[in-house]
N, C-alpha and C positions, 0 to 999 in steps of 0.2 A: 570748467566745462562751459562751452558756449553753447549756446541756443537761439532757436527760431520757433516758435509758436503760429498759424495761422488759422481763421477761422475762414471758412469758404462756404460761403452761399450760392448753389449751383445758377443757371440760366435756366428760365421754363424753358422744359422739352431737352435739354442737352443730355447729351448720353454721357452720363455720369460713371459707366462703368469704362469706355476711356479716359475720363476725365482721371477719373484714379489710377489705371494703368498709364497712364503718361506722365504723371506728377509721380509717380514711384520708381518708375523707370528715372527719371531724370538724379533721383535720390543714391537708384544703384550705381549710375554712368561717375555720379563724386565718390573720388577714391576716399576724400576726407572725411565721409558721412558717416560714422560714428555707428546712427541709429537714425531709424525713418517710422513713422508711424504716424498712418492716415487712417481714421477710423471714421464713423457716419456717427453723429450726435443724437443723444437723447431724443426722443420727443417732448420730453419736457421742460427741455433748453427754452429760455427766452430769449432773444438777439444772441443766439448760439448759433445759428450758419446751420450747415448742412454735415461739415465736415471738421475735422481739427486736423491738420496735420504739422507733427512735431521733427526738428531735426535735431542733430544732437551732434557738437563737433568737438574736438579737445580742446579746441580753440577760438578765437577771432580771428585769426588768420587763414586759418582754412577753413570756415567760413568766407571770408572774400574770395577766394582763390576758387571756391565754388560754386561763390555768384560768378565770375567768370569764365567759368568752362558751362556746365551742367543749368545751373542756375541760371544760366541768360533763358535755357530754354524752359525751363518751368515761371521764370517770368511773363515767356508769349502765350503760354496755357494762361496763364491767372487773368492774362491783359484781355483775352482771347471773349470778349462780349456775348458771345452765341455761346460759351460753356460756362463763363465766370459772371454770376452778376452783380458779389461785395466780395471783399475779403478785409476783413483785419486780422492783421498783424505784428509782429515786436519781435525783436531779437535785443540776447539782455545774457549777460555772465550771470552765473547760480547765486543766487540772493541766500539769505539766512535758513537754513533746511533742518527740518527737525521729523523723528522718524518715530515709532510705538514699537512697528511691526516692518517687514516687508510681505509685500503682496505680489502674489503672483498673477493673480486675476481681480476685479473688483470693478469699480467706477471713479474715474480721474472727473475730476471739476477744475476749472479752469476761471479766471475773472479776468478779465482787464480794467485798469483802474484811471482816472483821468485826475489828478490832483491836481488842480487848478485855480484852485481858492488857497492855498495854503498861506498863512500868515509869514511863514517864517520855515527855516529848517528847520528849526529847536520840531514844530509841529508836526514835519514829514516821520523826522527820525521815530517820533512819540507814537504816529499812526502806525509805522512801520512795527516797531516794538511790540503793541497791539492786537495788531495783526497776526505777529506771528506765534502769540502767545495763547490764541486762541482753541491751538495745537495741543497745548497742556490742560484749556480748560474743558471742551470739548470732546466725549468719548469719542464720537463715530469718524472722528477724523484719526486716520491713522499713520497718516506720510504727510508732511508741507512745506513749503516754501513761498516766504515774499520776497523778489526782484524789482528791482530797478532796471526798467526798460532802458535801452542803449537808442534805438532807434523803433518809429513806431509807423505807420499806415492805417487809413479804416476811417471810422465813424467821427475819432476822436484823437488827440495827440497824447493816446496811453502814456503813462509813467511808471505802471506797476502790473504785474501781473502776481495774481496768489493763487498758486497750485496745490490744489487737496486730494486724496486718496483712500479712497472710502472701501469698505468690505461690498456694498449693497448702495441702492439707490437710498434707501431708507435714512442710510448714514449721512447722507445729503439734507434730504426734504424732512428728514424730522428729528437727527440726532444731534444737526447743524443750526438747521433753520427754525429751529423751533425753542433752542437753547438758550434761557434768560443773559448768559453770558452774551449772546451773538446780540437779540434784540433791546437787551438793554443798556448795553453798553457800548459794544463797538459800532452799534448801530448810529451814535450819533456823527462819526464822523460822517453821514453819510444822508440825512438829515434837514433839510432846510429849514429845519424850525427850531435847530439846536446851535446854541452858539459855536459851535468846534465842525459846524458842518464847511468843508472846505473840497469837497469830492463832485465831478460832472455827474448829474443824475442819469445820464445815459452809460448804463455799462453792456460790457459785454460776456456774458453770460454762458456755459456752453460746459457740458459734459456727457461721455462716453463711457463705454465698457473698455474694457480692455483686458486683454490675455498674459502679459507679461508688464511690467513696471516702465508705463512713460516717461519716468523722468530716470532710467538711471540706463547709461548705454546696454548694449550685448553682452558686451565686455565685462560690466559693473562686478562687483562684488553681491 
């Protein structure tokens, strides 16, 4: 599975409710597109944008072929200053995915990651490992996956995104963030006062409700 991730922070005053009929429209116009899902963020996102919107193709290749039909024109929407006023983004093949449950409904969390200190591969691979093991340690996490960004845009030159899937917000803000696993440990990659800190302190941040499972197509099982 290929993918595209973007986070979208609207324009003061743009009318948002075209903004999202023209960015979804553009989604149904690609035959390749899998799966579309643009939803409106948290409020208690931090540098989470306004919006996420995720696509989902079986491929990289259709992918490109859909930045070139469809895709050129949800490019002049993003580009488009008087509706768009950030957007980060990545697109990146399915990273390591580990599962409890599926969900039908719940709350997706989203990170962008900037690994830009790292020493060494031995240490990505190790953050990586880490990271996604946090899935086993962690109740409130019930779906994840860490990638390796393919290509990135935004704030930062992301390298990673780690996608979580929560029942409730709760499973976020206190079953996650509040878990001696998270803050005592994987927290030093993360850290500028710990030796292993090797991560941009600028991340991007950003999760939604949603009605059906953002990371698996229509299609999916």
């Amino acid at each position: 599975m290929f993918r595209v991730t973007k986070v979208l922070t609207a324009a003061e005053g743009a009318d948002t409710t075209a903004l999202i009929n023209g960015l979804s429209l553009t989604a149904r116009k690609g035959l390749n597109v899998l799966k579309s899902t643009l939803e409106p963020t948290l409020p208690e996102a931090t540098t989470g944008g306004d919006y996420i919107w995720q696509l989902q193709f079986a491929g990289e290749w259709e992918y490109r072929a859909w930045l070139d039909e469809a895709g050129r024109e949800a490019a002049s929407i993003l580009n488009d200053a008087a509706r768009v006023r950030h957007v980060d983004a990545v697109s990146y093949k399915d990273g390591r995915t580990g599962s409890k449950r599926r969900l039908h409904r719940g709350v997706y969390r989203l990170l962008l990651i900037s690994v830009n200190k790292a020493p060494d591969a031995a240490s990505v691979a190790q953050f990586e490992d880490e990271t996604y093991e946090m899935g086993s340690y962690i109740p409130g996490i019930l779906r994840w996956r860490i990638s390796r960004v393919q290509e990135a845009s935004g704030a930062r030159p992301w390298t990673h995104i780690w996608e979580q899937e929560y029942q409730d917000l709760d499973g976020f803000l206190k079953s996650y963030m509040l878990h001696p696993h998270h803050w005592a440990w994987i927290n030093r990659w993360y850290d500028p006062e710990c030796v292993e800190h090797m991560i941009d302190n600028h991340l991007c941040n950003s999760f939604c409700n949603f009605q059906r499972s953002v990371r698996e197509p229509d299609s999916g099982p």
